[in-house]
N, C-alpha and C positions, 0 to 999 in steps of 0.2 A: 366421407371424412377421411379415410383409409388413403382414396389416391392421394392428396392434397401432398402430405408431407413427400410422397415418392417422387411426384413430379417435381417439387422445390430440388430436390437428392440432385432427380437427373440434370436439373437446370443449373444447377450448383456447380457441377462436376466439368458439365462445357464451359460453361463460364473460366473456370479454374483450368481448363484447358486453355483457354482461347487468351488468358491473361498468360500464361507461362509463354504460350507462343508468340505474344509480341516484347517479351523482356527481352533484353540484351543478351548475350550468350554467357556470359559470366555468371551473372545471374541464373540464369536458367537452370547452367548446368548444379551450381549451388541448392536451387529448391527441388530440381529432380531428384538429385542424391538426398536430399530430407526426405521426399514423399515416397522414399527408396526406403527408408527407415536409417538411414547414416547420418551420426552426429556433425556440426555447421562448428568445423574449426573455428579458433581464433581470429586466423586471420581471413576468412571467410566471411564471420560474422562484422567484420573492420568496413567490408566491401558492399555486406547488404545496408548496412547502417549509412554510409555512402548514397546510396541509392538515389536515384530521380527521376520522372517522368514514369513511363509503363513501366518502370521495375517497382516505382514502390507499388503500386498496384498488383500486379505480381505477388508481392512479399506480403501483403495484406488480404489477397487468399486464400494464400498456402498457409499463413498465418491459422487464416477462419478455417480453410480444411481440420487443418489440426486439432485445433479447437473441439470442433465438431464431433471428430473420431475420438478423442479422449471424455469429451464431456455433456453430449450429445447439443442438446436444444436445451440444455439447463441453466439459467443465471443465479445465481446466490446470491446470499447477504446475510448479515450476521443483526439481530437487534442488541446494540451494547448503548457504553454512553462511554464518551470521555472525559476522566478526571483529571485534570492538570491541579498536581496540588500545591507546588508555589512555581512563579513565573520569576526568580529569584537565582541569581546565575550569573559568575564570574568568569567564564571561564574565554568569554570574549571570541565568540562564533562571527564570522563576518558576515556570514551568508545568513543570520537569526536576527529578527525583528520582535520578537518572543521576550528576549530576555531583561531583565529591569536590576538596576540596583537595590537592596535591603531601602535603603532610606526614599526612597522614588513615592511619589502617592501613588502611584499605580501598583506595586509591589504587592504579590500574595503569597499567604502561606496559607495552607490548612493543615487542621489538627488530627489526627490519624481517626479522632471519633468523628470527626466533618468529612473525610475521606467517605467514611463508612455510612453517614447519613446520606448523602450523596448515591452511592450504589446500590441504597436501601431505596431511593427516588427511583432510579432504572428499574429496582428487580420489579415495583409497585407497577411499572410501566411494561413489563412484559421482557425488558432486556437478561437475556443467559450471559453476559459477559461486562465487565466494565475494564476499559483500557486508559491505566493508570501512567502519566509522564511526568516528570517537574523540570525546574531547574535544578542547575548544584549551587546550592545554598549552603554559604561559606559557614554558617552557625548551623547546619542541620545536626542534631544530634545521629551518633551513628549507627544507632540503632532502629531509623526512623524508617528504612523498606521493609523488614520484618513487619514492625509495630503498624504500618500499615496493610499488611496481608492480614493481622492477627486481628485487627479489629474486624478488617470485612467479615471474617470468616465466623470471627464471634459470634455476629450479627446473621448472616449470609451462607450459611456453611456450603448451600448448592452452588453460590456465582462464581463462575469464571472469573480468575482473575489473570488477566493479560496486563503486563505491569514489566516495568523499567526498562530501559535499552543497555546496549552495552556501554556506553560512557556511562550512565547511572551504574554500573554493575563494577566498575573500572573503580568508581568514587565509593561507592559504598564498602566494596573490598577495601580500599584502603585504608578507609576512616576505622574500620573494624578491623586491622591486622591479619586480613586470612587471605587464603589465594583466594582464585576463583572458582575453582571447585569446592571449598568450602564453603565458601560463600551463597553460591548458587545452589547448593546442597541443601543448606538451613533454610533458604526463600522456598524452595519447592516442598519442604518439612512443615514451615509454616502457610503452603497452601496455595505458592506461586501454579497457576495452571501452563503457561507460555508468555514468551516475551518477543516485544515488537523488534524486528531487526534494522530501527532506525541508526541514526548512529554512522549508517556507513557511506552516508553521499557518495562517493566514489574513492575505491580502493585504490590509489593509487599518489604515493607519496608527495609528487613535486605539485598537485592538485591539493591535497590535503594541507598542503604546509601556504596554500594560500585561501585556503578557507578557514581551517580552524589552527593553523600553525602544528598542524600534526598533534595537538594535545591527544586525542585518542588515537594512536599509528593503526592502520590498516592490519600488520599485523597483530596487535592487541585486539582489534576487532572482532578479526579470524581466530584467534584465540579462547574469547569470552564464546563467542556464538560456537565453536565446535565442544570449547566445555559444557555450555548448555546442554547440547544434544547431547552429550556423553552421557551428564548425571538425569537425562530424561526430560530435559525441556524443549518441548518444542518452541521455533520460533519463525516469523516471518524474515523473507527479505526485501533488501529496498536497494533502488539507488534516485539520487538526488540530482537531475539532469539538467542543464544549458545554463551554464554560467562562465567558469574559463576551464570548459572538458568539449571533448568530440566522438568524433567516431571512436577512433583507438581504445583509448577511454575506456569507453561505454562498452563495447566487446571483449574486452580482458576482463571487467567486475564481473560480467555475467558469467564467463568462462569458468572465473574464479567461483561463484556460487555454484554452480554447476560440480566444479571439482568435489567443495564441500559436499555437497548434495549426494553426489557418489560415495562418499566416504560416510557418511552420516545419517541419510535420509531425512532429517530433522526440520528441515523448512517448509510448512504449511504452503506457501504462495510466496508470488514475486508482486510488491505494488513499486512500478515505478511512480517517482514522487516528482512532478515538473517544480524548475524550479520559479517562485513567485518575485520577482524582484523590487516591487512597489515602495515597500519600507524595510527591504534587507540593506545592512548599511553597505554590504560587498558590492553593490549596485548602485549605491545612491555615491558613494565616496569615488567611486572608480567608472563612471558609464562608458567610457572612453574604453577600457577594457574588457567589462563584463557585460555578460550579454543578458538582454531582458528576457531570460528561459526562455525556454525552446520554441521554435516552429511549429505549425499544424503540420508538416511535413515530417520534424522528428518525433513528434507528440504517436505520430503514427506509427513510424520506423521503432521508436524503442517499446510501445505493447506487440509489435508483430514480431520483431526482430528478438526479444525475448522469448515471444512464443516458441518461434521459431528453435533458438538454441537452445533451451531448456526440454523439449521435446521429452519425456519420457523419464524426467528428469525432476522436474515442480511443474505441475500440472494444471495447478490455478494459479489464472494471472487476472490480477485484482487491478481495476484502475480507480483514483484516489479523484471522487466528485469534489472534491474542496476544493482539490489545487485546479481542476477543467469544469468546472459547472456541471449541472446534469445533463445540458444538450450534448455537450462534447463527451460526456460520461457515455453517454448514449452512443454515440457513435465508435466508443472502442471495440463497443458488442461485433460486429464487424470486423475487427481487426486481431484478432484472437484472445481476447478478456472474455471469461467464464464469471466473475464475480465482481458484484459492484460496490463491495464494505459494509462498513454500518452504517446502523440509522445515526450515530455518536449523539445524538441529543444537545451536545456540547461540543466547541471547534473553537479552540485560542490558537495554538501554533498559527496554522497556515494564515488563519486573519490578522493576528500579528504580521505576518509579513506583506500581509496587503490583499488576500484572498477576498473576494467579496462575492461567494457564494453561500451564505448563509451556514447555520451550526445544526441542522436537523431534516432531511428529507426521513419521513415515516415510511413505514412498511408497508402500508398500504400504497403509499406511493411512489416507494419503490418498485413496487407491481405492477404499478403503473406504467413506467419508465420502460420494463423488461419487456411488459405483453405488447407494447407498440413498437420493439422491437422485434417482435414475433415470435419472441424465446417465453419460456415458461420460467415462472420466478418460483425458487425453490428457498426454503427460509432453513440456514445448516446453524452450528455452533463453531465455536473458535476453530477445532478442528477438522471441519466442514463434514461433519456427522448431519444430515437431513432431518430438521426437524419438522417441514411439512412444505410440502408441494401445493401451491396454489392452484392446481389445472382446471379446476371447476366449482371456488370457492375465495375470497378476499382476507385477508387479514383484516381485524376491526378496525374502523375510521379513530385516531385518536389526535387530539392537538399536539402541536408541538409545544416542547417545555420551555423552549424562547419565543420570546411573540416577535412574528415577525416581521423586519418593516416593512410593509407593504409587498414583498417579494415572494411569491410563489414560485416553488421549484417543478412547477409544469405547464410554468407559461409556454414556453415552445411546446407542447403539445398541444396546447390549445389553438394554438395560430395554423397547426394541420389537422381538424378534427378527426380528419379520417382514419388516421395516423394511429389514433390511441381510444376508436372504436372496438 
C-alpha cells in the first residue's frame, strides 16, 4: 500500500516535467519561476490566462503541483444549507436572474423566526454552517441582518453563521446610520461567524458600470471586505467570469485579492463563480455582446491560473458544482481546487439564472465524487478546521431535502464504474 502513492509522486513529477517542456517559452519561464517559489505578476498572470494548446496544460500541472504541496491529497467540503431569505431586489443587476419585484407572485420574504426554522432543518441534518443571502428589499426593516443572526443564535447558539455579502453590508449600513465598522461590529456581536465575498464579479470599474451600474464600486467592496477582516470577520473571495470581462480583467481582481490577502490574511478560499447566462437578462438583452460564460478552456485557466497566483497567499480554491455540474466539478480536482463546497441543501441564486444542476449533492456523495478522483474527502467547517476524514469510513446515506427530478448527481460516475470503485 506504502509504494502505491510514491509511485503516482514519481509519475506526477515527470509528467509535470514533460508538460513544462513542451509549453511555449513564455510560459515556461512564468511556471519555473512559481515552482521557484516567486510570486506570477500581473501582467504575467494577463499572459497565463491567455494561454492555449500545451500551455494550458502546463498551467494545469503546475496548477495541480501546487495544489498538492500545500494540500496534499485532501478534498473538502463543508455540510451547510443555503437560506435565501427574500428574492426581492431593486437594485437592477443585469447579469441576476434571481431578483423579482415585491408585487411579482414569485416574490419571497422570510420572517427572521422562518430564517431560523430553516437552519434548525440543517443543524437536524448534520449541517455546522447555514449560508444566509437575500435581495435588498426596498421595505426591509433595518434592522433585519441583526434580527436574523439573533434568531439563529437563540435557537442554534453552536451554527455557523456565514451570512450577507458586501452590497447587503453597503445597504444594511445605510438603512441603519453607521459606517461599516460599526455595523459589522454589532453583526459579529450578534453572532455573524463569516461572510461570503460575493458581490465582487469583477473589480474593475468600466465592467462594473455595465453590469450593475457600479451601484456597489469596487472600491466600496475593497472597503467593506477589508473592514471585515479588521473587526475579525473572516470572508471568502469570488470572482464572477465570461460575460463582457477577459484576460486583463481577471488577473488584476486576483492580483488585487492577493494584495488584500497580504495585508489582511482574512480570506478563507477563492470560488471562482462561471458566469450562467440562460435567464440573466445581461445575456438574454444583449447576445450580440455578452458572452454565454466561459469556455471549458477558461473554466480551466481561471481555477489553475488562480491557483497559481494566489500561491501562498489563499490556499483553498473551491470550485462552485452549481454553476459546472458535478462531472465538470470533478474535473477541477486536477486543476488545482482542494475543496468542492457545500452540500447547500438549497440553491436559488445560480437556478435563477438558468443553472440546472440541481440544489443538494450529499456528503456521502460528495465522497463519492472525491474517492474517484483518487483524493480523500475530508469533511472541515466554514473555516476549514477538519472535522473528520473519511479514509476508511463513509459519512451516513441521507435523502436530499429537495426531491429530486429524476436527476442523480452521479450519473457520470456510473457510466465509468471503474471509475468510482
Amino acid at each position: 500500500m506504502k509504494d502505491g502513492p510514491n509511485q503516482f509522486q514519481r509519475r506526477r513529477k515527470v509528467d509535470l516535467q514533460a508538460q513544462l517542456e513542451a509549453a511555449s517559452r513564455p510560459v515556461w519561464r512564468i511556471l519555473n519561476r512559481v515552482l521557484l517559489g516567486h510570486d506570477v505578476t500581473q501582467a504575467q498572470g494577463t499572459t497565463l490566462f491567455q494561454a492555449q494548446g500545451a500551455d494550458i496544460t502546463a498551467i494545469c500541472a503546475t496548477a495541480d503541483s501546487l495544489r498538492q504541496k500545500v494540500n496534499e491529497d485532501r478534498v473538502s467540503f463543508v455540510v451547510n444549507r443555503n437560506i435565501n431569505f427574500t428574492n426581492v431586489c431593486y437594485m437592477g443587476c443585469r447579469f441576476c436572474g434571481f431578483a423579482k419585484r415585491k408585487e411579482d407572485a414569485a416574490a419571497e420574504w422570510l420572517e427572521p423566526h422562518q430564517v431560523a426554522e430553516r437552519a434548525q432543518q440543517a443543524w437536524d441534518r448534520g449541517a455546522t454552517e447555514v449560508c444566509i443571502q437575500g435581495g435588498l428589499h426596498p421595505k426591509m426593516p433595518a434592522t433585519t441582518y441583526r434580527d436574523i443572526i439573533l434568531a439563529i443564535k437563540a435557537r442554534l447558539p453552536d451554527m455557523h453563521i456565514h451570512a450577507f455579502s458586501p452590497f447587503e453590508v453597503w445597504y444594511g449600513a445605510t438603512k441603519m446610520g453607521l459606517s461599516y465598522r460599526d455595523f459589522l461590529t454589532d453583526l459579529k456581536e450578534c453572532g455573524l461567524g463569516s461572510m461570503p465575498g460575493t458581490a465582487a464579479e469583477i473589480l474593475d470599474t468600466e465592467v462594473r458600470q455595465k453590469l450593475t451600474k457600479n451601484k456597489l464600486s469596487a472600491a466600496q467592496w475593497v472597503e467593506i471586505i477589508r473592514t471585515a477582516h479588521q473587526v475579525g470577520i473572516p470572508t471568502t473571495a469570488t470572482i464572477m467570469y465570461g460575460h463582457v470581462d477577459g484576460p486583463t480583467h481577471w488577473a488584476a481582481h486576483i492580483a488585487l485579492l492577493r494584495d488584500i490577502q497580504r495585508d489582511t490574511g482574512g480570506f478563507t478560499e477563492l470560488v471562482p463563480l462561471s458566469f450562467v447566462h440562460t435567464e440573466s437578462p445581461l445575456y438574454t438583452q444583449d447576445p450580440k455582446n455578452v458572452r454565454p460564460g466561459p469556455t471549458s478552456n477558461e473554466v480551466d485557466l481561471m481555477h489553475a491560473v488562480s491557483r497559481i497566483m494566489l500561491h501562498g497567499y489563499i490556499d483553498n480554491i473551491q470550485v462552485s458544482w452549481t454553476k459546472l455540474g458535478p462531472a465538470h466539478a470533478q474535473d477541477m480536482l486536477f486543476r488545482g481546487v482542494n475543496d468542492l463546497g457545500g452540500t447547500l441543501m438549497n440553491e436559488s441564486i445560480s437556478r435563477s439564472a438558468g443553472a440546472d444542476h440541481g440544489q443538494e449533492i450529499t456528503a456521502l456523495e460528495l465522497c463519492q465524487i472525491i474517492r474517484a478522483a483518487g483524493r480523500i474527502p475530508v469533511r472541515r467547517n466554514t473555516t476549514y478546521k477538519v472535522i473528520d476524514v473519511y479514509d476508511d469510513h463513509d459519512p451516513a446515506p441521507l435523502a436530499p431535502l429537495v426531491a429530486r427530478q429524476n436527476k442523480d448527481p452521479l450519473d457520470f460516475l456510473r457510466m465509468f464504474p471503474e471509475a468510482s470503485a
